[in-house]
C-alpha positions as CSV (number, residue, x, y, z in Angstrom):
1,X,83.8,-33.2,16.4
2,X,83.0,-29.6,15.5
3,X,85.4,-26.7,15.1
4,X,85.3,-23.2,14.1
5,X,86.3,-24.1,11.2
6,X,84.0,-26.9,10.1
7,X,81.8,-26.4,7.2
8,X,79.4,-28.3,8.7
9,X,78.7,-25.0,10.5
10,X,76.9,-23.4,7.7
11,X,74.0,-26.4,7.6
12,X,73.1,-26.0,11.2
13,X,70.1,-24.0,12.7
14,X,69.4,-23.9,16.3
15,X,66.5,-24.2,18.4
16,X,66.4,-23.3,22.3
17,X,62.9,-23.2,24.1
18,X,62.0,-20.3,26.4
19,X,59.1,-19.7,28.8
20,X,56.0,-17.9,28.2
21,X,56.8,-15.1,30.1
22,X,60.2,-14.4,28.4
23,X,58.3,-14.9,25.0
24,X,56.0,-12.2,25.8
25,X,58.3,-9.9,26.8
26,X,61.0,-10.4,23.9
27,X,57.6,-9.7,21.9
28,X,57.0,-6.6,23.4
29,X,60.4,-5.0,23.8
30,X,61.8,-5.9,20.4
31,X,61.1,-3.2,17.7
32,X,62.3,-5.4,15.0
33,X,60.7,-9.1,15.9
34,X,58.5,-8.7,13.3
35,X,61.7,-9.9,11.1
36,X,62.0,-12.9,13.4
37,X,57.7,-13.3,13.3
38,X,58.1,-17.3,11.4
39,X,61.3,-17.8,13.2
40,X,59.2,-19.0,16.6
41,X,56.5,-21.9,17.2
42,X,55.0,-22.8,20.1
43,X,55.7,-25.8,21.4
44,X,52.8,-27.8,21.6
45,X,51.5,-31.8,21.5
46,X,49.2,-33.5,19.5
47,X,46.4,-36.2,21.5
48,X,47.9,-38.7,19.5
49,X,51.7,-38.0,20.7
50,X,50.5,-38.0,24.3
51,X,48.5,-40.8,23.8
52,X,52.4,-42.6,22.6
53,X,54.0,-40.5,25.2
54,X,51.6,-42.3,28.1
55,X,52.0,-45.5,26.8
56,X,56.3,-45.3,26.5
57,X,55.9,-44.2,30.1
58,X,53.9,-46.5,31.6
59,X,56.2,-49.3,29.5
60,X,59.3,-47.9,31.0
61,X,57.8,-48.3,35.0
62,X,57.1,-52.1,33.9
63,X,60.6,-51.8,33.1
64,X,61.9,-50.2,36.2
65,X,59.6,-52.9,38.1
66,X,61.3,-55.8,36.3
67,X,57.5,-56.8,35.4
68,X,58.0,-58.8,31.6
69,X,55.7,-57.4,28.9
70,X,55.8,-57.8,25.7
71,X,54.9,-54.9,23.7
72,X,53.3,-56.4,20.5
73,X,53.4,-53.6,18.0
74,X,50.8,-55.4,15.5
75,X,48.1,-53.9,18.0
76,X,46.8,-49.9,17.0
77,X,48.2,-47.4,19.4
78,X,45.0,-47.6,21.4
79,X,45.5,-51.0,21.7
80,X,49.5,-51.1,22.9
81,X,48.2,-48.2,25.5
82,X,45.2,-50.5,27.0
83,X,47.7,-53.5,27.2
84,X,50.2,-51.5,28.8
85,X,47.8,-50.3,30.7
86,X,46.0,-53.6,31.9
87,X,49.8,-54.5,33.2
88,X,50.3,-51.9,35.2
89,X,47.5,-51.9,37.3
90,X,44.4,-54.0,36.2
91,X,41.7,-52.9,37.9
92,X,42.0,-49.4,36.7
93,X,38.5,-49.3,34.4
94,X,39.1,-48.6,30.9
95,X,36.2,-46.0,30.7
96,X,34.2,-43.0,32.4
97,X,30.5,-43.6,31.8
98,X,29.1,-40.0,32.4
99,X,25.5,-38.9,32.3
100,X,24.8,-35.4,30.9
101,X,21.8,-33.6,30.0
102,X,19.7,-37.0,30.3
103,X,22.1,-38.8,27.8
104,X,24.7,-41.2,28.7
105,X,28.2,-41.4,27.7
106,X,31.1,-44.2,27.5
107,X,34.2,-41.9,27.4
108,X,37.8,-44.3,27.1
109,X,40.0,-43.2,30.3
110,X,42.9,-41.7,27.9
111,X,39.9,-39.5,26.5
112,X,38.3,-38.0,30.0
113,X,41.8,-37.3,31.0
114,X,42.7,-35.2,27.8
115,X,39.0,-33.4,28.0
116,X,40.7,-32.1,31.4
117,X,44.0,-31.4,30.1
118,X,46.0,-28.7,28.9
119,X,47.5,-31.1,26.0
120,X,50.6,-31.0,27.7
121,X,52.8,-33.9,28.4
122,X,53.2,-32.5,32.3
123,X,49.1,-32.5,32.6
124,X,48.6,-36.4,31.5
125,X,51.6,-37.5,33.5
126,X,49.7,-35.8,36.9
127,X,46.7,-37.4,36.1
128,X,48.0,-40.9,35.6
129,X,50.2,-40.9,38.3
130,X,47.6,-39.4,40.7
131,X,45.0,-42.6,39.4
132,X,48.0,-45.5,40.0
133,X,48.7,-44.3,42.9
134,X,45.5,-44.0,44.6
135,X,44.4,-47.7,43.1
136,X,47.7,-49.2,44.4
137,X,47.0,-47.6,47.5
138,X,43.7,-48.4,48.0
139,X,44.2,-52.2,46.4
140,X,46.6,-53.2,48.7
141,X,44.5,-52.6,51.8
142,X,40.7,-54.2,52.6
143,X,38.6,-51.1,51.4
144,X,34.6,-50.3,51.3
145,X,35.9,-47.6,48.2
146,X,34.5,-49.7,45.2
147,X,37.7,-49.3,42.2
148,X,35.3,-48.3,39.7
149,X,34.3,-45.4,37.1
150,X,33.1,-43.2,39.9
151,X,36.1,-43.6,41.9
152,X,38.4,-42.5,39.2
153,X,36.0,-39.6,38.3
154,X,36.4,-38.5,42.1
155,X,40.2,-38.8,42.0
156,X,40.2,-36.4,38.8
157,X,38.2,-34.0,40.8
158,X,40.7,-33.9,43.1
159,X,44.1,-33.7,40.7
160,X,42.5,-31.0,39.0
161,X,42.1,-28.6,41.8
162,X,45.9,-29.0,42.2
163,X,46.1,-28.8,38.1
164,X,44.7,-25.7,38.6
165,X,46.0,-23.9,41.5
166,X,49.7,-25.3,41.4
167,X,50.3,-26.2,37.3
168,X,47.8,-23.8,35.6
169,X,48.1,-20.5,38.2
170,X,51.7,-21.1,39.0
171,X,52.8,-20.5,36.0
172,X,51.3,-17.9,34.5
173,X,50.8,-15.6,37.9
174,X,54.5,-14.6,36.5
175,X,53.0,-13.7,32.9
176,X,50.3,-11.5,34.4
177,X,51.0,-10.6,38.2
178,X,46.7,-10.7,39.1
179,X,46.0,-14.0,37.5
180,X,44.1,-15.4,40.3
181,X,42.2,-12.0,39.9
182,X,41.5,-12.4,36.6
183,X,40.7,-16.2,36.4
184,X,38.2,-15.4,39.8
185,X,36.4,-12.8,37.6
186,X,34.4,-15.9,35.8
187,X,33.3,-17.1,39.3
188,X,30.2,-18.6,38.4
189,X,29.4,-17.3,35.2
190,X,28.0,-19.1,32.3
191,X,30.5,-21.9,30.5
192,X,29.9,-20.2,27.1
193,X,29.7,-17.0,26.6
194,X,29.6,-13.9,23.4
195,X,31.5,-11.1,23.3
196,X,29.8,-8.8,25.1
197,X,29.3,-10.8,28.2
198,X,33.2,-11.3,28.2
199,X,33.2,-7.8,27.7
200,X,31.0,-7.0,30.9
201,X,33.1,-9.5,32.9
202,X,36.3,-8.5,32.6
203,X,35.9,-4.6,31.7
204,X,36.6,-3.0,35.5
205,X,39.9,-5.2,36.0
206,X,43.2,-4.3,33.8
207,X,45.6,-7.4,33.6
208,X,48.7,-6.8,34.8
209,X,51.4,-8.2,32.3
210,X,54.5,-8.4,34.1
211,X,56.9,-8.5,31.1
212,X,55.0,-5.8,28.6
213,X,54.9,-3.8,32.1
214,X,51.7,-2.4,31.3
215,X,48.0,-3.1,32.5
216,X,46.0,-4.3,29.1
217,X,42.7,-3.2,29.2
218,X,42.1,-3.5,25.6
219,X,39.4,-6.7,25.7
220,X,40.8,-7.7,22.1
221,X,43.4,-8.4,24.2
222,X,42.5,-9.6,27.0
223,X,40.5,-12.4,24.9
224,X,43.3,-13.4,22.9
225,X,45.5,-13.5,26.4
226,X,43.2,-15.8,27.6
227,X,42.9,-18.0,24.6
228,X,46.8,-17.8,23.7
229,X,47.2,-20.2,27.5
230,X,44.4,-22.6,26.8
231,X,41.7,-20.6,29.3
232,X,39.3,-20.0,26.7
233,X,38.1,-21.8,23.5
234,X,36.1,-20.4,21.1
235,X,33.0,-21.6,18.8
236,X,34.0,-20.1,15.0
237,X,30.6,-19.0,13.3
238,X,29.9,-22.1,11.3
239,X,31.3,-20.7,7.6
240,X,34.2,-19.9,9.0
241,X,34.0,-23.6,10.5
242,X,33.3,-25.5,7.8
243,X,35.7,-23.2,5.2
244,X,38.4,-24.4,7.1
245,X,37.5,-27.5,8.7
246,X,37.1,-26.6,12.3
247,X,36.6,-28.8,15.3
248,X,32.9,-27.0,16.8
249,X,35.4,-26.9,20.1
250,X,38.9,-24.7,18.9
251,X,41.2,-24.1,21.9
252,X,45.1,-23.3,21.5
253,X,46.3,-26.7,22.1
254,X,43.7,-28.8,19.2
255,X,43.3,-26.3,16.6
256,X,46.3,-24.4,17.1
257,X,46.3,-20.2,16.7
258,X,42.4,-20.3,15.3
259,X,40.9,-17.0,17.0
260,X,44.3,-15.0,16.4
261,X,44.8,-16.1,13.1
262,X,42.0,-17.2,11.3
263,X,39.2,-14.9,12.5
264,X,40.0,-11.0,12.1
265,X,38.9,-8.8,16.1
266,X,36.0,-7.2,14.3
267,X,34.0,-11.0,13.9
268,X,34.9,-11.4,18.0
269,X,31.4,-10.6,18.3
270,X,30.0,-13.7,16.2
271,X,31.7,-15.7,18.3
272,X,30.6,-17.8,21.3
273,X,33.7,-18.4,24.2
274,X,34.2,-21.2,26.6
275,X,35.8,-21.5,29.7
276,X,37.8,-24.8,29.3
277,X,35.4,-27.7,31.0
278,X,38.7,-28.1,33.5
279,X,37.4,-25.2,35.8
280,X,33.4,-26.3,35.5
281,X,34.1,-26.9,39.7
282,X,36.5,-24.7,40.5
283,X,34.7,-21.5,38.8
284,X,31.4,-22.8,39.9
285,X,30.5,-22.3,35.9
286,X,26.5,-22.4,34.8
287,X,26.5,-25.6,32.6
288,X,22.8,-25.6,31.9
289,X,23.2,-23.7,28.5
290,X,25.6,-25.9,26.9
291,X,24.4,-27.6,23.6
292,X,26.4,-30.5,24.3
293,X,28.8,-32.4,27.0
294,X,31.9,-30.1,25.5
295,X,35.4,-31.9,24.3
296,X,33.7,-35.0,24.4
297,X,36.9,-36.0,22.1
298,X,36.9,-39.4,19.8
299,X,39.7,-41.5,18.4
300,X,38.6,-40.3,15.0
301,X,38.9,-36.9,15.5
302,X,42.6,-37.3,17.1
303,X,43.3,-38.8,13.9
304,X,42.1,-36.8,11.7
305,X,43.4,-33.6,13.7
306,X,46.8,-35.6,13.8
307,X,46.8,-35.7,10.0
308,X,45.5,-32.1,9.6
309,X,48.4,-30.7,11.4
310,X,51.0,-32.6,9.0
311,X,52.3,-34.7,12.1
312,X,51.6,-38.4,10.2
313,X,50.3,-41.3,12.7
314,X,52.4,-42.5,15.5
């Protein structure tokens, strides 16, 4: 055991987790946290740590079912997910085909859930859950509903509304009391956008940050707001991409703090910034300008991002 007196109290550092909200405001009201500034992380996941976390879950309802499987850990992660997968439900398809800009694309499920995630464990779990249970469902009765690719794309529609309005609003309304005011001020606007159009959107409404008690109507700062919860990405100008080794696509959650700390606020305005692809229906976002179907992510580059980060394979 431990005592007062133990030396073993010297060796130990602690670490507690707080909300957002209570970050922010510490931030704010603290003269001296710039002496604490390296002492904080947030706490985020990689894709390939989900992609374990999914699997160990799914693993543990075989469990809970008494349903034998044997996990054979000779297989890749990908492969241990699909078999764990395939035994929990079968006729869940592997992959989304999607059609964009008169291309088509094979995207693996684990992939088309991410692209309309948050990277958080709390995100993947909805999804899953909200697919299993509509296939069980709907398998165990006679049904016209065809159990394919379309289907599941219709039953992501749906979970993300409620993503949205219960995970993604929810939380941070108590962060910045107008949220919904300030997410509705993109309301059909283009996916990507510069400076200056993010500017012109969001320059006649102050956000109301409950814990710095103030309204912000600095756009540096209403840019980095939004970008700091995962609401907007933003496309680097290609040197500063390829000097240090950019996904084109750099939200919070896969590149870490890229627009805060790697570009300075006076290069805001060679940058482009997108509206993560999770609100394309519920913002009624312009999609014809996009280059590209956006987060279209690969195994590769959850790798390789994996390993960039320091974090090793799983």
């Amino acid at each position: 055991s431990i005592t007062h007196n133990n030396d073993l109290y010297a060796h130990l550092h602690y670490c507690i987790t707080i909300p957002f909200d209570r970050y922010v405001e510490i931030r704010e009201h603290d003269r001296d946290a710039y002496r604490t500034r390296r002492d904080f992380s947030p706490l985020r996941w990689s894709g390939i740590e989900l992609t374990a976390l999914i699997r160990k879950r799914l693993l543990k309802f075989l469990l809970v079912q008494g349903k034998p499987f044997r996990d054979d850990k000779e297989l890749t992660l990908v492969g241990r997910l699909d078999a764990v997968l395939t035994a929990v439900s079968p006729d869940v398809p592997r992959e989304i085909e999607i059609e964009y800009d008169g291309n088509r694309f094979t995207v693996p499920l684990f992939l088309y859930i991410l692209r309309h995630s948050f990277w958080r464990p709390r995100d993947i779990l909805y999804y899953f859950a909200h697919i299993l249970a509509a296939f069980k469902v709907t398998g165990s009765r006679k049904s016209s509903l065809r159990l394919d690719d379309d289907f599941v794309k219709q039953l992501i529609k749906q979970a993300t509304r409620g993503l949205i309005k219960d995970e993604f609003i929810g939380e941070f309304k108590d962060v910045c009391s107008n949220f919904s005011d300030v997410i509705e001020l993109f309301d059909g606007s283009k996916q990507i956008i510069d400076f200056s159009e993010f500017y012109e959107l969001t320059k006649g409404t102050p956000f109301q940050l409950v814990a710095a008690e103030y309204q912000c109507t600095d756009e540096h700062e209403k840019l980095e707001f939004l970008y700091r919860i995962g609401f907007l990405g933003v496309i680097a100008p290609e040197a500063i991409r390829l000097r240090n080794g950019l996904y084109k696509y750099s939200f919070t959650f896969n590149e870490d703090r890229v627009l805060t700390e790697t570009i300075t606020p006076k290069r805001y305005r060679e940058c482009k910034f997108i509206i993560h692809p999770v609100f394309c229906e519920y913002l009624q976002l312009k999609l014809e300008d996009n280059p590209e179907f956006l987060l279209n992510f690969d195994w590769k580059y959850l790798n390789d991002n994996e390993n960039r980060r320091g974090l090793g394979p799983t």
